[in-house]
C-alpha beads as a LAMMPS data file, in Angstrom:
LAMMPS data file: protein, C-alpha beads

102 atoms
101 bonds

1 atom types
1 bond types

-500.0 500.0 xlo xhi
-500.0 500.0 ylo yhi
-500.0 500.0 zlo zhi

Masses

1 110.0

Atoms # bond

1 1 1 -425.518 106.811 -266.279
2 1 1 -427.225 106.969 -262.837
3 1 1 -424.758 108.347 -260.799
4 1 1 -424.359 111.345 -263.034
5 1 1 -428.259 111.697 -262.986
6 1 1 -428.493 111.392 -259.252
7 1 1 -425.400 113.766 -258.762
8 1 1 -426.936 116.385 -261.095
9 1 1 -430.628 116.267 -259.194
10 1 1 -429.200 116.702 -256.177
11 1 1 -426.687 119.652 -257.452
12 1 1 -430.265 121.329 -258.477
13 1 1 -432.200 120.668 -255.094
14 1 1 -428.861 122.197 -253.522
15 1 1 -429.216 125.097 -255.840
16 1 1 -432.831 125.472 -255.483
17 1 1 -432.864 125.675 -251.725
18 1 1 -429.833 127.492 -251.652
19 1 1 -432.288 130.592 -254.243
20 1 1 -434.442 130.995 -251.305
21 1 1 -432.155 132.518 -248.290
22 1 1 -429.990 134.475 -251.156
23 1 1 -433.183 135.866 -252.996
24 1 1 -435.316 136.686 -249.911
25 1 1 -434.299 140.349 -249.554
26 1 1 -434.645 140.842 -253.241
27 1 1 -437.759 139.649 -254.184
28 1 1 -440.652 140.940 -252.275
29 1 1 -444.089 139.092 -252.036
30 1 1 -448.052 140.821 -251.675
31 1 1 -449.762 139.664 -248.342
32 1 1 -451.691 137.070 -250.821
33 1 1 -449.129 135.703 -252.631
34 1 1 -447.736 135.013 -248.900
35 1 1 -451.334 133.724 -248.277
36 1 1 -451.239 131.292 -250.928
37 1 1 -447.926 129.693 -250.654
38 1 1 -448.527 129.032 -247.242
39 1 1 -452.159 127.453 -248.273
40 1 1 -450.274 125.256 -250.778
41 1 1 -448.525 123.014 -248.623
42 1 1 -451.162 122.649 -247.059
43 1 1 -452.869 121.596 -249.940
44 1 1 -450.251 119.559 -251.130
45 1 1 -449.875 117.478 -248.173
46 1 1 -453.607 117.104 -248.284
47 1 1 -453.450 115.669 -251.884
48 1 1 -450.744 113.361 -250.691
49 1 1 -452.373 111.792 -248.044
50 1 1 -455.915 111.346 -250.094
51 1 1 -453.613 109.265 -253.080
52 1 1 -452.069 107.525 -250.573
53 1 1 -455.099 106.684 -248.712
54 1 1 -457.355 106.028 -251.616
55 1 1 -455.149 104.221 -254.429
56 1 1 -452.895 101.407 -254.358
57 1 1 -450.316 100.779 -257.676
58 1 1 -452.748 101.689 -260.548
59 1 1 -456.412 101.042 -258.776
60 1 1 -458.705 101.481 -255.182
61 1 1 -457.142 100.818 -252.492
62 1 1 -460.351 99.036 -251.722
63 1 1 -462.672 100.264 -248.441
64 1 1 -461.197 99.384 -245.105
65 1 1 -457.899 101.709 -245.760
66 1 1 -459.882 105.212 -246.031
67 1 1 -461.885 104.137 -243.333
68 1 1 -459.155 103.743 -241.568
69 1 1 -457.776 106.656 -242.406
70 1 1 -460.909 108.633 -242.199
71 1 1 -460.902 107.265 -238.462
72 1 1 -457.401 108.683 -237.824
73 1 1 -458.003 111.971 -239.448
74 1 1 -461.345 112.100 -236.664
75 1 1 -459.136 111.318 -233.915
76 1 1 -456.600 113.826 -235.052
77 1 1 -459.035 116.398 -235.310
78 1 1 -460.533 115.903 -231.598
79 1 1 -457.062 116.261 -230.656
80 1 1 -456.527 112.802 -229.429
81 1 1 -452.599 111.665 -229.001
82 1 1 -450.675 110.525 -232.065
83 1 1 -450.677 107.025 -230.813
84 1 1 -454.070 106.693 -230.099
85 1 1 -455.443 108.226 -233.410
86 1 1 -452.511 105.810 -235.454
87 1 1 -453.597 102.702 -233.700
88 1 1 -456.998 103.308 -234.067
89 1 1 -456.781 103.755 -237.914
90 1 1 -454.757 100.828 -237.713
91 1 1 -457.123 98.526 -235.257
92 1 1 -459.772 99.649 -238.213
93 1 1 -458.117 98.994 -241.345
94 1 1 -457.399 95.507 -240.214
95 1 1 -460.986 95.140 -238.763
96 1 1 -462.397 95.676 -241.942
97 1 1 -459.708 93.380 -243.736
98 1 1 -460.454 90.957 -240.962
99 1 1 -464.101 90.982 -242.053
100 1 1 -463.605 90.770 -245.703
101 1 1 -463.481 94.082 -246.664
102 1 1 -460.744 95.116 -248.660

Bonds

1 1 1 2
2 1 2 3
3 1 3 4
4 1 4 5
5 1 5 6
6 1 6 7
7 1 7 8
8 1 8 9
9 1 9 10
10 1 10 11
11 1 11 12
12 1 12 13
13 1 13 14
14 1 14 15
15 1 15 16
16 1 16 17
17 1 17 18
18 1 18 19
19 1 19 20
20 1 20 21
21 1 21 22
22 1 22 23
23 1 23 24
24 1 24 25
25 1 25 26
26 1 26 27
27 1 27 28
28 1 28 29
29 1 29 30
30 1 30 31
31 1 31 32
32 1 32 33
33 1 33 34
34 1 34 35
35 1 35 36
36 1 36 37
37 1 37 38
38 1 38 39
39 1 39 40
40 1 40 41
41 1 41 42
42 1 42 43
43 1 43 44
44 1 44 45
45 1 45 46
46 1 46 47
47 1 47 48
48 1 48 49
49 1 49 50
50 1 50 51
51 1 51 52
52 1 52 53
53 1 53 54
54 1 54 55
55 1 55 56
56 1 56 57
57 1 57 58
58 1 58 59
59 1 59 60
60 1 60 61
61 1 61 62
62 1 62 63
63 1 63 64
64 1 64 65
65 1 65 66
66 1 66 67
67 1 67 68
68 1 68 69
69 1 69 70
70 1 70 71
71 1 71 72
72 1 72 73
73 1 73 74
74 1 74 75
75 1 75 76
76 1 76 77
77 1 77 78
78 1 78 79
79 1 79 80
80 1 80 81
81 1 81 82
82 1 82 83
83 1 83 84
84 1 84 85
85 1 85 86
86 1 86 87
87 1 87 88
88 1 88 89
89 1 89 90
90 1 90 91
91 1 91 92
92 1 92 93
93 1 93 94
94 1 94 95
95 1 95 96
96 1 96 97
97 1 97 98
98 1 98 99
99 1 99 100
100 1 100 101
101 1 101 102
């Protein structure tokens, strides 16, 4: 029963990626619509990052892993290398855990 499952999601990924080079000259999209959709990922990725950040299985994540993030995001932002803002959010997370906050 799985393998047919996993061969039939991956025959519609296939098929949905292959819709988008065959229907690009057919389907023409407003200047917001193009707006949007390239606001949504954004906004997806966003939403990913704040569950992962903020929950862990079913609860809180507890405090010292958004910090840690929120440190990483600062660091990012003040266009500091990708090391240096990882490792920091890292170094803080475990700072926090280190001191008893979870």
């Amino acid at each position: 029963m799985t393998l047919p499952a996993i061969l039939l999601l991956a025959l519609g990924t296939y098929g949905l990626r292959l819709c988008g080079p065959l229907l690009h000259s057919r389907l023409t999209l407003s200047a917001r619509t193009r707006v949007l959709l390239a606001r949504s990922g954004v906004v997806l990725l966003c939403t990913m990052a704040a569950t992962s950040a903020l929950t862990t299985g079913h609860g809180f994540a507890g405090w010292s892993r958004p910090a840690g993030v929120l440190v990483g995001a600062a660091l990012a932002l003040r266009r500091a290398s990708f090391l240096v803002a990882v490792l920091a959010a890292a170094a803080t997370t475990a700072g926090l855990r280190l001191l008893g906050l979870r």
